[in-house]
C-alpha positions as CSV (number, residue, x, y, z in Angstrom):
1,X,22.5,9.7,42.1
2,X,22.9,10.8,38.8
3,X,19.4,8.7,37.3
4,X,17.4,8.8,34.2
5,X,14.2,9.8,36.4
6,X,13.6,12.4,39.1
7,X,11.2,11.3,42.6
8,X,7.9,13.3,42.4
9,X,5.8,13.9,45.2
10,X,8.3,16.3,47.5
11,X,10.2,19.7,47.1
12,X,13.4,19.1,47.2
13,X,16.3,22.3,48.2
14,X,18.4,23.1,45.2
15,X,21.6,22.8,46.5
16,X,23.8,21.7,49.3
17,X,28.0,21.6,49.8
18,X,29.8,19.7,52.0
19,X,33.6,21.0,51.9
20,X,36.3,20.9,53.8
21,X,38.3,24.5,52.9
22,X,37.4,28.1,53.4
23,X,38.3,29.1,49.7
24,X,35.9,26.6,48.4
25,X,33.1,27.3,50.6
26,X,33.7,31.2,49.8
27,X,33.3,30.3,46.1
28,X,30.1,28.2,47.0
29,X,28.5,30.7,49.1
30,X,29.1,33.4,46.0
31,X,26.8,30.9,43.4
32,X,24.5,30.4,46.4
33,X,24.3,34.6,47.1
34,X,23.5,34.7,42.8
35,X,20.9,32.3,42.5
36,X,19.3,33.4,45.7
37,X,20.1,29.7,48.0
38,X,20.6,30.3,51.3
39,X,23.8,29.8,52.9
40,X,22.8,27.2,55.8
41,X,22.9,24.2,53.2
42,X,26.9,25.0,52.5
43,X,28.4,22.4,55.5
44,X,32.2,21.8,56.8
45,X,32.9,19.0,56.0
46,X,33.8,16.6,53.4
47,X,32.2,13.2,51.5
48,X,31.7,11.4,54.6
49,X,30.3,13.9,56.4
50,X,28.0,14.3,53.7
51,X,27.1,10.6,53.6
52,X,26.4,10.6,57.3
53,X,24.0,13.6,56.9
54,X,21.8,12.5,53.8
55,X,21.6,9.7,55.4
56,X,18.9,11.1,57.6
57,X,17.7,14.1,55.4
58,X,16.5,14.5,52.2
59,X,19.3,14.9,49.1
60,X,19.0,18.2,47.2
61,X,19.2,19.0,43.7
62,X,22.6,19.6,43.1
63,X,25.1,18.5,45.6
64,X,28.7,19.6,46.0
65,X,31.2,16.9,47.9
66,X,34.3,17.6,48.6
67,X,37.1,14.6,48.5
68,X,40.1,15.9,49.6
69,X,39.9,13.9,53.2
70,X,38.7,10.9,51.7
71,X,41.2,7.9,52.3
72,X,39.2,6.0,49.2
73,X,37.0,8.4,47.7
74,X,35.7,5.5,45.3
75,X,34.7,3.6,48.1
76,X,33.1,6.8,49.7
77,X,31.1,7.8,46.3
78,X,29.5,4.1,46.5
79,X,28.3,4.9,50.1
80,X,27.1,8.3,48.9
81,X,25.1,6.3,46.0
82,X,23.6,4.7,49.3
83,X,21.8,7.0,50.5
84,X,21.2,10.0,47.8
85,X,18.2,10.2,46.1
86,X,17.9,9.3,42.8
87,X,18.1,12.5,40.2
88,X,20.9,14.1,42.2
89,X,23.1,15.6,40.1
90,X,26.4,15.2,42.7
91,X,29.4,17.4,41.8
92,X,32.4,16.4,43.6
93,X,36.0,18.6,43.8
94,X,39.6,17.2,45.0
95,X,43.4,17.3,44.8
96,X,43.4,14.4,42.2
97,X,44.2,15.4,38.9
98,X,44.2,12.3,36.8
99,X,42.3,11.3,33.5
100,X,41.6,7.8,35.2
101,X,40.4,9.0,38.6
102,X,38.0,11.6,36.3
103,X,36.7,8.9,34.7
104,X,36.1,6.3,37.3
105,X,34.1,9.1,39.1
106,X,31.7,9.9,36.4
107,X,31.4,6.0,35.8
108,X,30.3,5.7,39.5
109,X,27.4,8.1,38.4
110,X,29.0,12.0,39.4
111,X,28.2,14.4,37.3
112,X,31.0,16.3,37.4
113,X,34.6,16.6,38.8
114,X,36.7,19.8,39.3
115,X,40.7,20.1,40.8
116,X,41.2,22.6,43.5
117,X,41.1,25.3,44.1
118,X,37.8,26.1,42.3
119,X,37.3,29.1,40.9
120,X,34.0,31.1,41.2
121,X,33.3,30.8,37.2
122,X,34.1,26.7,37.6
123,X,31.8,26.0,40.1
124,X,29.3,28.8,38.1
125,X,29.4,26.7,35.4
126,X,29.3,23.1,36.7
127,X,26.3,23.8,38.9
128,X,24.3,25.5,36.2
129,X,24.8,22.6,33.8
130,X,23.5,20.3,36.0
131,X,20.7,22.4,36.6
132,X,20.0,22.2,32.7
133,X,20.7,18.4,32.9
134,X,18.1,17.9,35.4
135,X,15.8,20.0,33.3
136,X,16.3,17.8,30.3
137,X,15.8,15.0,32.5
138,X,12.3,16.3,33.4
139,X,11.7,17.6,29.8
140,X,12.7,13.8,28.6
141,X,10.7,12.4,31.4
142,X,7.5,14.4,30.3
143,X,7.8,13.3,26.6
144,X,8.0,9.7,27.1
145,X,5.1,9.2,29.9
146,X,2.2,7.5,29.3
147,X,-1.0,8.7,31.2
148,X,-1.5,7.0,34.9
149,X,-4.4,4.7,35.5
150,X,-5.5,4.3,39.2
151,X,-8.0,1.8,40.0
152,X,-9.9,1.3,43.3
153,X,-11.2,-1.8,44.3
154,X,-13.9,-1.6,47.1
155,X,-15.8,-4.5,48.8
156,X,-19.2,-3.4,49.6
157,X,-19.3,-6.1,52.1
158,X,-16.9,-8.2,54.3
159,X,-16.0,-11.4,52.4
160,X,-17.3,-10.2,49.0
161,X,-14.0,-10.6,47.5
162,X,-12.6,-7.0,47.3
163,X,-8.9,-8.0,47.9
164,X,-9.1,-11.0,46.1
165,X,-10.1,-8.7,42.8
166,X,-7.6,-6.2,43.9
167,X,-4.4,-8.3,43.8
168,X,-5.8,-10.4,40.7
169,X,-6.4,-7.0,38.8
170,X,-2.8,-5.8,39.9
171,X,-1.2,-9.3,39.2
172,X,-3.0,-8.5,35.6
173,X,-1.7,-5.5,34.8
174,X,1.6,-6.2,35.5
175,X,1.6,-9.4,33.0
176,X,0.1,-6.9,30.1
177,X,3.7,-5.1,30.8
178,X,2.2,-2.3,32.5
179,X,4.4,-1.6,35.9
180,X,2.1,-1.6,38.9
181,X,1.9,-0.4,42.6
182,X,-0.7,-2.4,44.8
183,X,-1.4,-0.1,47.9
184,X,-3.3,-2.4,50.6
185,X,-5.0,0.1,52.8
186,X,-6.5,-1.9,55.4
187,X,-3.6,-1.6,57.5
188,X,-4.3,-3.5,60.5
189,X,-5.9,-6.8,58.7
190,X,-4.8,-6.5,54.8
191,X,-4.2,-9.2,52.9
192,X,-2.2,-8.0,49.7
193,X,1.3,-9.2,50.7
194,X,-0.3,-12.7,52.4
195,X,-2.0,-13.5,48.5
196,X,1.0,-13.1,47.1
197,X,3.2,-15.0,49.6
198,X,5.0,-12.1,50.7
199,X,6.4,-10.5,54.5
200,X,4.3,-7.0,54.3
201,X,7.5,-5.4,56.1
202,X,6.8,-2.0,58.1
203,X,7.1,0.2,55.0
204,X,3.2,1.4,55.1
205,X,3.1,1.5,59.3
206,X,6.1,3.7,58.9
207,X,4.8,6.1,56.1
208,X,1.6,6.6,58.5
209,X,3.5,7.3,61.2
210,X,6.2,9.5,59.5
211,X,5.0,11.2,56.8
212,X,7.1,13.3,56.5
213,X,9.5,10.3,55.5
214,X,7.6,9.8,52.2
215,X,9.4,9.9,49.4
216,X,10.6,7.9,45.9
217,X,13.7,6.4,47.8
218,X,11.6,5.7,51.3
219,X,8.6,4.1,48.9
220,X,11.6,2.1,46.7
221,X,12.6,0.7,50.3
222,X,9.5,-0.5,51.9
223,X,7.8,-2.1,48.5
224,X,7.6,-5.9,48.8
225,X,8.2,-7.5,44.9
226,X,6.7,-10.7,43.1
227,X,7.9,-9.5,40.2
228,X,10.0,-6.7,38.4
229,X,6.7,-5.1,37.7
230,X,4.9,-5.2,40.1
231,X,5.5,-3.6,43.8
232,X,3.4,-4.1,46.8
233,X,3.1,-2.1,49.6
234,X,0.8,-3.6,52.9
235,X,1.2,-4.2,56.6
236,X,-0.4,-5.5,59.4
237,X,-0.2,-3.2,61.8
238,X,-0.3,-4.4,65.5
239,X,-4.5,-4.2,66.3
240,X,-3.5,-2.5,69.3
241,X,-2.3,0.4,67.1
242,X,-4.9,2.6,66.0
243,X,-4.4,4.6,63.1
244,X,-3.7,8.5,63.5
245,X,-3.4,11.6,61.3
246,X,-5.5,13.3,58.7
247,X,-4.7,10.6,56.1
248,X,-1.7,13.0,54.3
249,X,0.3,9.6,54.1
250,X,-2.2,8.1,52.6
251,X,-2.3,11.0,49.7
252,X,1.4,11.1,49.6
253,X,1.9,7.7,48.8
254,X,-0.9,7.7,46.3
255,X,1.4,10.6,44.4
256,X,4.6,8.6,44.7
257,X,3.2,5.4,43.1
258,X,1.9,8.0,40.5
259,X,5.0,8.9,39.7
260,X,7.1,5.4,40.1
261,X,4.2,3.3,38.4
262,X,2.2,3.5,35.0
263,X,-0.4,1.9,37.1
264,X,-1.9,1.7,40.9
265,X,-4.5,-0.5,42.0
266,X,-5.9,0.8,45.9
267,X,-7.3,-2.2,47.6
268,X,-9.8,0.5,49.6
269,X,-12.2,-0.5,52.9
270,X,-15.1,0.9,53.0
271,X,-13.7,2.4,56.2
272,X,-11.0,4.4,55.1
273,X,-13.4,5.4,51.8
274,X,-15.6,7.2,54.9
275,X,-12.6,8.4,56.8
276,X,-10.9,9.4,53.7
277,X,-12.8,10.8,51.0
278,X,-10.3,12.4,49.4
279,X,-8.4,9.1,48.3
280,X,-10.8,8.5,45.3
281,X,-9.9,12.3,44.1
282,X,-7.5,10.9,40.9
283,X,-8.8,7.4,40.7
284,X,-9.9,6.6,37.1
285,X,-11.7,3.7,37.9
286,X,-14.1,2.4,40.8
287,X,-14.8,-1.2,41.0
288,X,-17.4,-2.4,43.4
289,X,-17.3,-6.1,44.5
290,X,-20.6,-7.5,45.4
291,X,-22.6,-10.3,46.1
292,X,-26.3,-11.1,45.5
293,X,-27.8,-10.6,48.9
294,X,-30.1,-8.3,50.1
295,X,-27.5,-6.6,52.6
296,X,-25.0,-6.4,49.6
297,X,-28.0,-4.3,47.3
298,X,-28.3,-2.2,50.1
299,X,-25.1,-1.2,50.3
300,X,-24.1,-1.0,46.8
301,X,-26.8,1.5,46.6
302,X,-25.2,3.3,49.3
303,X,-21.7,3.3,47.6
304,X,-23.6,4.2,43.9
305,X,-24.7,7.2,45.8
306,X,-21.8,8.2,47.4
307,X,-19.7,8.0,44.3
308,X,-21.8,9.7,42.3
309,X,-21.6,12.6,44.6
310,X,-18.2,12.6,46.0
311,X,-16.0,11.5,42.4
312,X,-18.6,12.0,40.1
313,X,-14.8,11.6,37.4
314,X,-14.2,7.8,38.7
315,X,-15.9,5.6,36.3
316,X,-17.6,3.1,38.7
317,X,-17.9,-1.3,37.5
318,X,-20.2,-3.1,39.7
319,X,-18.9,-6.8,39.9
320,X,-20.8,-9.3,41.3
321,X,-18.4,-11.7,43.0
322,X,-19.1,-15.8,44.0
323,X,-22.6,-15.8,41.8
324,X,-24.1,-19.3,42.9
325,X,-25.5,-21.8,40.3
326,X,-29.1,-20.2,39.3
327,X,-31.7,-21.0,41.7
328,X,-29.5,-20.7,44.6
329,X,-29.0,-17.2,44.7
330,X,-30.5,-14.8,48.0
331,X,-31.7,-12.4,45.7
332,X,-32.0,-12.9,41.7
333,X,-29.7,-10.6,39.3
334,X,-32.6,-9.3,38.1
335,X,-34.3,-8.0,41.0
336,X,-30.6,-6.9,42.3
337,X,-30.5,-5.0,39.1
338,X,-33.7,-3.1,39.7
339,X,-32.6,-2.7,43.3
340,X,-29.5,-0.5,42.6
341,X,-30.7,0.4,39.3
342,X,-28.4,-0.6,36.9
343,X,-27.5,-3.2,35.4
344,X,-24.0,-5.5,36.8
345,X,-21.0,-4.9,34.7
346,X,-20.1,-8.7,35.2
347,X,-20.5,-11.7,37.1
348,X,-17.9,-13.8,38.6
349,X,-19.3,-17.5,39.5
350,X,-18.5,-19.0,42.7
351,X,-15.5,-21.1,42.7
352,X,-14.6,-22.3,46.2
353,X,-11.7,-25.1,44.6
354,X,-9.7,-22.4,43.1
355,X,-10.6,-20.2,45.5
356,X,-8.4,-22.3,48.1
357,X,-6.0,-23.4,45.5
358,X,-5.0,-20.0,45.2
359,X,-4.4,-19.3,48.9
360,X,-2.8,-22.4,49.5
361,X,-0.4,-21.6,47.0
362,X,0.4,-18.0,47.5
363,X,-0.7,-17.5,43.9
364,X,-3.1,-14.5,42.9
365,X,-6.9,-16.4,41.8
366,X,-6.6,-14.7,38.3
367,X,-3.1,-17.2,37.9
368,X,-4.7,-20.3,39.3
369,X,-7.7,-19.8,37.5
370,X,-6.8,-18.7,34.4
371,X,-8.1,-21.4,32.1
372,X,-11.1,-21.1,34.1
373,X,-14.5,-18.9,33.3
374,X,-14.0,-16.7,36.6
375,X,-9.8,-16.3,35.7
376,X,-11.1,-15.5,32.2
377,X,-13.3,-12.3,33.5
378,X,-10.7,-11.0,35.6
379,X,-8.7,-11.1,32.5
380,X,-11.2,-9.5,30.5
381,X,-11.9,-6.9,33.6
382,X,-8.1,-5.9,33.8
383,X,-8.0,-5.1,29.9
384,X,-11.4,-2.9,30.4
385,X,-9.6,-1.1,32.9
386,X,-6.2,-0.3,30.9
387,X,-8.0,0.2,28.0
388,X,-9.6,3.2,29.7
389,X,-9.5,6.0,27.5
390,X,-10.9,4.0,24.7
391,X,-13.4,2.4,27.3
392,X,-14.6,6.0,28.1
393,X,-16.1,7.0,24.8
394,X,-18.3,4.0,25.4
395,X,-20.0,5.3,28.7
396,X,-23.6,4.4,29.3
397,X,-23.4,0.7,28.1
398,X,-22.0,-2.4,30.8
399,X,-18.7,-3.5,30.8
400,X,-19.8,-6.4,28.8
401,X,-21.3,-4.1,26.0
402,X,-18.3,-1.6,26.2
403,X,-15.8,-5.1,26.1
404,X,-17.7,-6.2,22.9
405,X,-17.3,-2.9,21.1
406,X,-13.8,-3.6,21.8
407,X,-13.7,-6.8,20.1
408,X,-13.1,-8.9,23.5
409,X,-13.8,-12.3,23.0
410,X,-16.6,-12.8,26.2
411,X,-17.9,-15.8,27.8
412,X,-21.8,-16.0,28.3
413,X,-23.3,-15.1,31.4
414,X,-24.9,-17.0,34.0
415,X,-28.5,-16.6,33.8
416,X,-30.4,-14.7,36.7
């Protein structure tokens, strides 16, 4: 209820009463007729009937409970803490007048209490200071934030190692102390929650299919956690479930991990990157996972183009993923290079031990492997990535030039 941080994402009404008297509901529908709130959200009713009804609809702002047919109204507030949002500021008048019933209240997280009857010029008052406590909450909330980095990993073929990168670069960011949302788009055959040893839940297959539903308290629910900082959110949707909608589920939940998480990592198909353009709108930065075959240069080239034309802000790192020993490779680095015409950002050798060490063990490849060259990389890939802004200012040299400027220590590449 009454939280240190409001949900983003949704508008939410200003103001709802549930009250069980006629006086009280005059006095309510007298603020509401002021500050120009329409009458509908005043209810008969008291705190249970309130519970019941937010239980199934979105909290306001401010909320004003009445207690007076509460048999336990303590118990009642803690069901009310259920299911209201966080950043209510909840407002509760009763018959009680007691220092020590006041007090347990505002413990349980109200804002405020008053003893009937109300006056107009109480309930005036209480509701416009919470008003000016959830603006200082806001004003607070914008002084202290850091700016959000969103990172999309893409495969730019099956089995090139796009999730594997996603979930070790999320895994990464979370150790640095940076909270992170992993969002697991490929919905029917995802593999975020399965790395990490986790049940997906139905959190994602509900979002698409009730949008609507989205919000901080409905993403808080269906998150799956490995760790206090880091939140995961995948599914496997039944294959006999083809997805629907425009993809405004998709967008909603990127903005609600904006504003739960200093950091998002999109595990992103190339499917959904065609379907749903849109999703790379905000992303900071692009990785592309590839491997050195001829059908992987082709369609790196493809995605390079696409990029540079549809989030030409994104700053785009082309990884190449499970680099054989020299010699063995379908295509040499250098004539991949002058096929997509750039040079690779970094190359990750081939590891197929830790590789099934890490799925065996439900552990991301970055933890497995982190004395290793390849858990090294990732590491030094997840600092390029937080270290963003700095990592900007260094455009037009690789990742492994922009990392040196940055006084990472780098292992040597594999030769071409």
């Amino acid at each position: 209820m009454n939280a240190p941080f409001l949900p983003r994402g949704h508008v939410r009404d200003p103001f709802s009463a549930f009250l069980c008297d006629l006086d009280t509901e005059d006095a309510a529908r007298a603020i509401a007729s002021d500050m120009g709130w329409p009458h509908e959200r005043i209810h008969s009713g008291g705190l249970r009937y309130a519970v019941q009804s937010l239980a199934v609809s979105p909290s306001p702002a401010v909320l004003l409970v009445d207690l007076s047919e509460s048999g336990d109204p303590l118990e009642d507030i803690n069901a009310l803490a259920e299911v209201c949002e966080p950043g209510t500021m909840v407002i509760a008048c009763g018959h009680i007048n007691d220092v020590r019933f006041y007090r347990e209240l505002i413990a349980a997280g109200l804002h405020d209490y008053l003893v009937k009857p109300v006056s107009n010029d109480q309930l005036r008052d209480a509701v416009m200071q919470a008003q000016s406590a959830i603006a200082g909450a806001r004003a607070a909330e914008t002084a202290i934030e850091v700016p959000h980095m969103m990172a999309a990993v893409i495969g730019v073929r099956g089995g090139a190692g796009g999730s594997m990168m996603a979930v070790s670069l999320a895994t990464l960011l979370s150790e640095r102390g940076r909270s992170t949302g992993l969002l697991d788009l490929d919905v029917h055959f995802g593999t975020g929650a399965l790395a990490l040893d986790l049940e997906p839940g139905r959190g994602l297959t509900d979002a698409i299919e009730n949008p609507g539903r989205i919000d901080g308290l409905f993403l808080e629910r269906a998150l799956v956690r490995p760790s206090d900082k880091l939140g995961v959110l995948s599914a496997e949707a039944p294959i006999s479930q083809p997805l629907t909608g425009d993809g405004q589920a998709f967008y909603q939940l990127q903005d609600e991990l904006r504003g739960a998480f200093a950091c998002t990592v999109l595990d992103l198909p190339r499917h959904m990157l065609v379907q749903h353009p849109a999703l790379l709108q905000d992303v900071n930065v692009t990785v592309l996972v590839t491997e050195l075959t001829l059908a992987a240069a082709r369609d790196t080239i493809r995605l390079l183009s696409w990029l540079k034309a549809n989030a030409p802000r994104t700053r785009v790192l082309v990884i190449a993923n499970k680099v054989p020993a020299a010699g063995q490779e379908e295509i040499t680095r250098k004539e991949f290079e002058s096929s997509i015409e750039q040079k690779l950002d970094m190359l990750l050798p081939f590891e197929p031990k830790l590789t099934v060490q890490a799925a065996k063990t439900g552990k991301p490849l970055s933890e497995v492997a982190k004395a290793a060259k390849i858990g090294q990389s990732l590491a030094l890939l997840a600092d390029a990535v937080l270290d963003e802004e700095r990592a900007g200012s260094l455009r037009g040299a690789s990742l492994l030039g922009r990392l040196r400027e940055l006084k990472f220590a780098i292992a040597k590449k594999p030769k071409a």
